[in-house]
C-alpha positions in Angstrom: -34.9 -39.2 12.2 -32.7 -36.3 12.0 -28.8 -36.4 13.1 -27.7 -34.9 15.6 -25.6 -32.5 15.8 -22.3 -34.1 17.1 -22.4 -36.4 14.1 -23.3 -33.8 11.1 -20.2 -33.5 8.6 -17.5 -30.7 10.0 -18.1 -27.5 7.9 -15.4 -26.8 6.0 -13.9 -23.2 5.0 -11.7 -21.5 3.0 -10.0 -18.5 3.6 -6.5 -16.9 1.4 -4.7 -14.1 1.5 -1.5 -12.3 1.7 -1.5 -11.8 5.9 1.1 -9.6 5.4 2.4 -7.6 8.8 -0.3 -9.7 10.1 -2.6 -7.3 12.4 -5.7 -7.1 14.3 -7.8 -6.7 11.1 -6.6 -10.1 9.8 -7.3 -12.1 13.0 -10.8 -10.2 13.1 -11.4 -11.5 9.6 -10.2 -15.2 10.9 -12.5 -15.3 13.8 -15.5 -14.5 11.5 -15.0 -16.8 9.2 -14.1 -19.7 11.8 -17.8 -18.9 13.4 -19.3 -19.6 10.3 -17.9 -23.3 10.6 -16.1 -25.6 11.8 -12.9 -26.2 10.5 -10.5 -23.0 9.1 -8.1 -23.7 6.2 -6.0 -20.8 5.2 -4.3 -20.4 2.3 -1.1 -18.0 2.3 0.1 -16.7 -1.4 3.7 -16.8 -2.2 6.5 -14.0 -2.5 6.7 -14.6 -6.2 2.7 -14.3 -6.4 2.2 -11.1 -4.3 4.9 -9.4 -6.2 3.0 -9.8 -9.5 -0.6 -8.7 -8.2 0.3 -6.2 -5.7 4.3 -5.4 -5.3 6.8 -6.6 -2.7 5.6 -7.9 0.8 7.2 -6.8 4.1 7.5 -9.9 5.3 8.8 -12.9 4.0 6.6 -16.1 3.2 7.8 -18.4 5.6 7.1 -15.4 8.7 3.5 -15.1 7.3 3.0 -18.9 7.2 4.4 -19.1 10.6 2.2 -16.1 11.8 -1.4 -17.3 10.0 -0.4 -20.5 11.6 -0.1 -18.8 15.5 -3.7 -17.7 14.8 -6.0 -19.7 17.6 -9.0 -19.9 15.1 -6.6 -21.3 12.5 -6.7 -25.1 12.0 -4.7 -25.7 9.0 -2.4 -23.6 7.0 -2.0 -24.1 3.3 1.3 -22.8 1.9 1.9 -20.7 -2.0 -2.1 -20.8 -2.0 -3.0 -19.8 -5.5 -4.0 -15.8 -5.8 -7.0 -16.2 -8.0 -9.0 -18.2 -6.0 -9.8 -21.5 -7.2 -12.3 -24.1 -7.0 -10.0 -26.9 -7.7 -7.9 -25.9 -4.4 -11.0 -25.0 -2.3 -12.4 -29.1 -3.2 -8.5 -30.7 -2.9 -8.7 -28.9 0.9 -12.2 -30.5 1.2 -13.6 -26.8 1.7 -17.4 -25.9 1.2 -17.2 -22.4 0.9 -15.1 -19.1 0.5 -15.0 -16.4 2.7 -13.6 -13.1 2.4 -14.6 -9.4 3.7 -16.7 -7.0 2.2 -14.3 -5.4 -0.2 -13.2 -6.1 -3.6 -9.5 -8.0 -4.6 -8.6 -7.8 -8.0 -6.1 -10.0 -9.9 -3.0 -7.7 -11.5 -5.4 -7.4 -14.4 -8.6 -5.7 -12.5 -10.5 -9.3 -12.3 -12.5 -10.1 -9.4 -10.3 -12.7 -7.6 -13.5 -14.6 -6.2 -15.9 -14.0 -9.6 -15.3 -18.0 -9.7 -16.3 -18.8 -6.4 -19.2 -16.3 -6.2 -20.7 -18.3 -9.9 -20.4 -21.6 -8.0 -22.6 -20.1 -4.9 -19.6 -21.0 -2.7 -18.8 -17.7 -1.1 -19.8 -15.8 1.7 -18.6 -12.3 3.2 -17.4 -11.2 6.5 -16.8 -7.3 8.0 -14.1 -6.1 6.9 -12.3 -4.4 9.6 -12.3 -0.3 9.3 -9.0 1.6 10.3 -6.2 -0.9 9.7 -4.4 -2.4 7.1 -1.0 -3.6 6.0 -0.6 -0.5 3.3 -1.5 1.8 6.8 1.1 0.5 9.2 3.8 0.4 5.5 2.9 4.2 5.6 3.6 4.8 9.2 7.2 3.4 9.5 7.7 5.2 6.0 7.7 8.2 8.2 10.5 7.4 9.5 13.8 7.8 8.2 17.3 6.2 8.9 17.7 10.1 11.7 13.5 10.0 12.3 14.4 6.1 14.1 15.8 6.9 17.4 15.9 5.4 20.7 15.8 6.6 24.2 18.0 9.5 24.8 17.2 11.6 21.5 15.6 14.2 21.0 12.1 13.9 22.6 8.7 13.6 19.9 5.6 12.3 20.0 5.2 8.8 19.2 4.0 7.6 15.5 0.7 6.5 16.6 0.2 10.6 17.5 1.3 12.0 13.9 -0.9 13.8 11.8 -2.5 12.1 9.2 -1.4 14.7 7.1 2.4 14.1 7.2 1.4 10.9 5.5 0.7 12.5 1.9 0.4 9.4 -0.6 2.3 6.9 1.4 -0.9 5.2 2.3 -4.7 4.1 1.0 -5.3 3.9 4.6 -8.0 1.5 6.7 -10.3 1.7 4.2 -11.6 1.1 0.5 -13.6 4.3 0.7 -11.1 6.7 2.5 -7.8 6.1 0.9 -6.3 8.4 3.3 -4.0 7.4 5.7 -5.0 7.1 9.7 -2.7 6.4 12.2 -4.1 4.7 15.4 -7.2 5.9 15.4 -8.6 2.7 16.4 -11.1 2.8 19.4 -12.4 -0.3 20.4 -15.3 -1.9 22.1 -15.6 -4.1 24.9 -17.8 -6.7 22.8 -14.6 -6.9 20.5 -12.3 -7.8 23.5 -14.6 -10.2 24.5 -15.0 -11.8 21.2 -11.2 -12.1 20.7 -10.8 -12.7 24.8 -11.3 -16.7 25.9 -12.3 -15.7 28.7 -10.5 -18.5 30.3 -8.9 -18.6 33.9 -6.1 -20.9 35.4 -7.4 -23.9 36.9 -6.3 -24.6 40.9 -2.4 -26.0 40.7 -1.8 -24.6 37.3 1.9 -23.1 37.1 0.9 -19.3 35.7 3.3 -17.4 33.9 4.0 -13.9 33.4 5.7 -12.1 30.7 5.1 -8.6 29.4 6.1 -6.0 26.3 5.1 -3.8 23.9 4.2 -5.9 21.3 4.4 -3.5 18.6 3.9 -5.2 15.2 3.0 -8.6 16.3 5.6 -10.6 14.4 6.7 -14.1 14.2 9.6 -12.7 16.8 7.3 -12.3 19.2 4.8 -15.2 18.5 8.1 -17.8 19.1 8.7 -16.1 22.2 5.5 -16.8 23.4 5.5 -20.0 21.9 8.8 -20.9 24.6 7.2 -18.9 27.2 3.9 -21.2 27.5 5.8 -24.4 27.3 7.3 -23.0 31.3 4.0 -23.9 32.3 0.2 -24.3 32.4 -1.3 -20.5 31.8 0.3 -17.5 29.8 -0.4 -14.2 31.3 1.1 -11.4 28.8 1.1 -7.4 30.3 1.3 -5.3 27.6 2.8 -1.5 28.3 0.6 1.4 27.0 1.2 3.7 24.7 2.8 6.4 27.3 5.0 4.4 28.9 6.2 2.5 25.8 7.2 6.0 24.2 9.0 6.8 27.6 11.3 4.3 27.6 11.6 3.2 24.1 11.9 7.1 22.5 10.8 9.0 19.5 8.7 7.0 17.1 7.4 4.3 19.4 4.6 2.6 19.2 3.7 2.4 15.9 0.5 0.7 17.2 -1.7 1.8 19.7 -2.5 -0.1 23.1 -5.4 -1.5 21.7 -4.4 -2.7 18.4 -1.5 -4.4 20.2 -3.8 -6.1 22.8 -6.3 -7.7 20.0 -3.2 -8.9 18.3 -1.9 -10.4 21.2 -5.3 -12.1 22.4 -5.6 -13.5 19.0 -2.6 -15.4 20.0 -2.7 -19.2 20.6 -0.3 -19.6 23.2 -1.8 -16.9 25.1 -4.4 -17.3 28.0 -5.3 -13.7 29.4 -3.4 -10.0 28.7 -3.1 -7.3 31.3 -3.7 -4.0 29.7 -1.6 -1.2 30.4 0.5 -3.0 32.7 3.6 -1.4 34.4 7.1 -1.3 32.8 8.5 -2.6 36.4 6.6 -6.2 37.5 5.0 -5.1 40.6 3.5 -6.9 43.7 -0.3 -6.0 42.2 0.8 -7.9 38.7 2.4 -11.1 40.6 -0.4 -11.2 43.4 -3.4 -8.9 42.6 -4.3 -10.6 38.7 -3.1 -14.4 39.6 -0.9 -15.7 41.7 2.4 -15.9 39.1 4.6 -19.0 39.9 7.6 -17.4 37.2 8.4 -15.0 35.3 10.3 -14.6 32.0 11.5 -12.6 29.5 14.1 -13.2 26.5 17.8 -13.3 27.1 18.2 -9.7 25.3 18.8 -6.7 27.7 16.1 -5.0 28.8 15.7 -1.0 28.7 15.6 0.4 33.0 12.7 1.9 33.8 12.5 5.8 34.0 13.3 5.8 37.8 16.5 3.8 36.7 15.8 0.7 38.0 15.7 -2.7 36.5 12.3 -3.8 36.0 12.8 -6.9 36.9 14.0 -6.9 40.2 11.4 -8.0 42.4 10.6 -11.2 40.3 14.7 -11.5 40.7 14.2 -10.8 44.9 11.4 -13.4 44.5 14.2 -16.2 42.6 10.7 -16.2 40.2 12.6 -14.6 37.4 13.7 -16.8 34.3 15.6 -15.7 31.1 14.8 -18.4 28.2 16.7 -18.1 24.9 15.8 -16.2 21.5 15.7 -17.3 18.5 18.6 -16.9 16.1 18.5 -14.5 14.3 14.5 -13.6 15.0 12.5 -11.1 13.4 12.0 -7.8 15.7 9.9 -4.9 15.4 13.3 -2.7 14.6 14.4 -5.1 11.6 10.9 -5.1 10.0 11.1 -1.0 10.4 15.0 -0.9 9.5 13.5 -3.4 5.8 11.1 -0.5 5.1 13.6 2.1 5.8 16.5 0.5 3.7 13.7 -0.4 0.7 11.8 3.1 1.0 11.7 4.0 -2.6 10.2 0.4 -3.5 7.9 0.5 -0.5 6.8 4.4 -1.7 6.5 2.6 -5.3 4.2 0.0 -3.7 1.9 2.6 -1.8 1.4 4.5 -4.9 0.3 1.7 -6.7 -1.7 0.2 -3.6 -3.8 4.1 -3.8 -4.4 3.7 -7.9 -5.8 0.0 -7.6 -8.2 0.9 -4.7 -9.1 3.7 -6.8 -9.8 0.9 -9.8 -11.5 -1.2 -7.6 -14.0 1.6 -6.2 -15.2 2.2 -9.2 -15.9 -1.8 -10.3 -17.4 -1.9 -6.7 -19.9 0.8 -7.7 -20.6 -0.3 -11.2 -21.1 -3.7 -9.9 -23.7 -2.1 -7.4 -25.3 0.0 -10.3 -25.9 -3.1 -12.5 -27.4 -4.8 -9.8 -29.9 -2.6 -8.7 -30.3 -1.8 -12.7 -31.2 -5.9 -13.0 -33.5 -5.6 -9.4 -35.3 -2.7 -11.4 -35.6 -4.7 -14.7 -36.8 -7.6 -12.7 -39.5 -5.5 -10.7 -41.2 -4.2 -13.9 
């Protein structure tokens, strides 16, 4: 007799990394490997650890804990996770395999980081993402500089997620292993990769919905605690996020640094978050409180908010409708203008970092390609 499926063992898997500016590209890479089990364990490295195999991190261990841990296909999060991937950590975590996407990582001296995983059969790949990456979104706020980062009332420029890649020089290996060129926002996606990130899930009759909305720009552990606060006023979380035209309207020169559509996966990946309107108006309208759900309150941090371009404050008909609540934010709370005012302040070591982020992806190129060659060198060997 066979047993049945609800009483097989849980699958079990591994999955490590730096998450650093966690983006859409690092949820993507969470999802797959949650599909191919049961149960997701991810191990986070360390400051110290990331400084020795790659250079200084953005943000600071305790925000990427705290932003791996916000993932909704996350189930536990293991903190100063080892960077050379071990065996010994992967069976203390009860894990059966490794999983990783379809690139190389190399240790600080050019090893494989998973050689040891991949000799004990205990690794499997996912797709990487193409078009993101932390070293991408490091080289579009390096384009900015302490005069470039202006709000609303300067002088009027197309947002970052507009610039050309070429202004980027060597700031950047870019989205991918093969291109080490910088793109900025070039990211188009599909409507199988909302639905995959999307729960498809609607309030249930009584539920108290809630509405908040934003820009979203670098989904940070700022954001993620406000959404965190936001949920607990009630049973569903609906999040409007502003596009890109609108955001650079009211917020000025620079802004977004992501596009509408990186912003929205990062949201949806969210786990306090039940639905997203995309492209939703600066101003809460009667079609966002009626039209989408019927939204019992709304809220938004207790931080001024910019007036719309007509002047008024967007906010007023939630306040006409006594539906408008202000909840507290955290002291002192990360913000997309700190993490772009850390790069701007640490430029040189950030431009230090880039450079050497371009050379190893040039290394590791060329070990994916000899690697290749020597395999289809054995295949040939093998077939004679």
């Amino acid at each position: 007799m066979s047993v049945s499926a609800d009483k097989r063992k849980p699958v079990r898997i591994w999955v490590d990394g730096c998450f650093d500016l966690m983006h859409f590209g690092h949820f993507n890479a969470l999802r797959q490997a949650k599909a191919m089990g049961d149960y997701l364990v991810v191990g986070v490295h360390s400051d110290a650890e990331i400084e020795h195999h790659k250079g200084p991190t953005v943000m600071k261990e305790d925000e990427r804990y705290a932003a791996v841990a916000a993932c909704k296909w996350v189930d536990e999060v293991v903190p100063n996770a080892p960077y050379l991937t071990s065996l010994e950590w992967m069976d203390k975590y009860n894990c059966d395999f490794c999983v990783h996407g379809d690139d190389i990582t190399t240790m600080a001296d050019g090893t494989d980081c998973y050689q040891v995983v991949k000799d004990a059969g205990r690794y499997r790949e996912c797709k990487r993402t193409q078009d993101i990456s932390t070293t991408e979104l490091v080289g579009r706020m390096l384009l900015m500089t302490k005069d470039h980062h202006k709000r609303r009332g300067s002088i009027t420029s197309a947002s970052i997620t507009s610039v050309n890649t070429a202004e980027l020089g060597t700031f950047s290996t870019g989205g991918s292993k093969t291109k080490p060129d910088t793109k900025v926002s070039h990211f188009l996606p599909t409507s199988r990769k909302i639905v995959q990130f999307s729960e498809g899930k609607e309030p249930n009759a009584g539920d108290k919905v809630v509405y908040v909305d934003g820009t979203f720009d670098l989904f940070h552990t700022g954001h993620i605690e406000f959404l965190k606060r936001a949920r607990q006023m009630g049973d569903y979380l609906l999040v409007g996020i502003h596009d890109d035209q609108t955001v650079n309207a009211i917020k000025g020169v620079n802004y977004p640094l992501m596009n509408l559509h990186e912003r929205v996966l990062s949201v949806l990946a969210c786990r306090y978050v039940d639905e997203v309107v995309i492209g939703a108006p600066y101003s809460v309208s009667d079609q966002v409180l009626e039209k989408v759900y019927k939204v019992d309150v709304v809220v938004h941090g207790n931080t001024p908010s910019l007036d719309d371009t007509d002047g008024q404050d967007p906010y007023k008909l939630a306040k006409e409708r006594n539906i408008y609540v202000e909840i507290d934010n955290p002291q002192n709370s990360v913000t997309t203008e700190s993490i772009i005012e850390r790069i701007i302040t640490h430029r040189k070591l950030f431009e230090e970092r880039q450079r050497r982020k371009e050379q190893k992806a040039l290394l590791e190129r060329e070990a994916e390609k000899a690697e290749k060659a020597a395999a289809a060198a054995a295949a040939a060997a093998a077939a004679q």
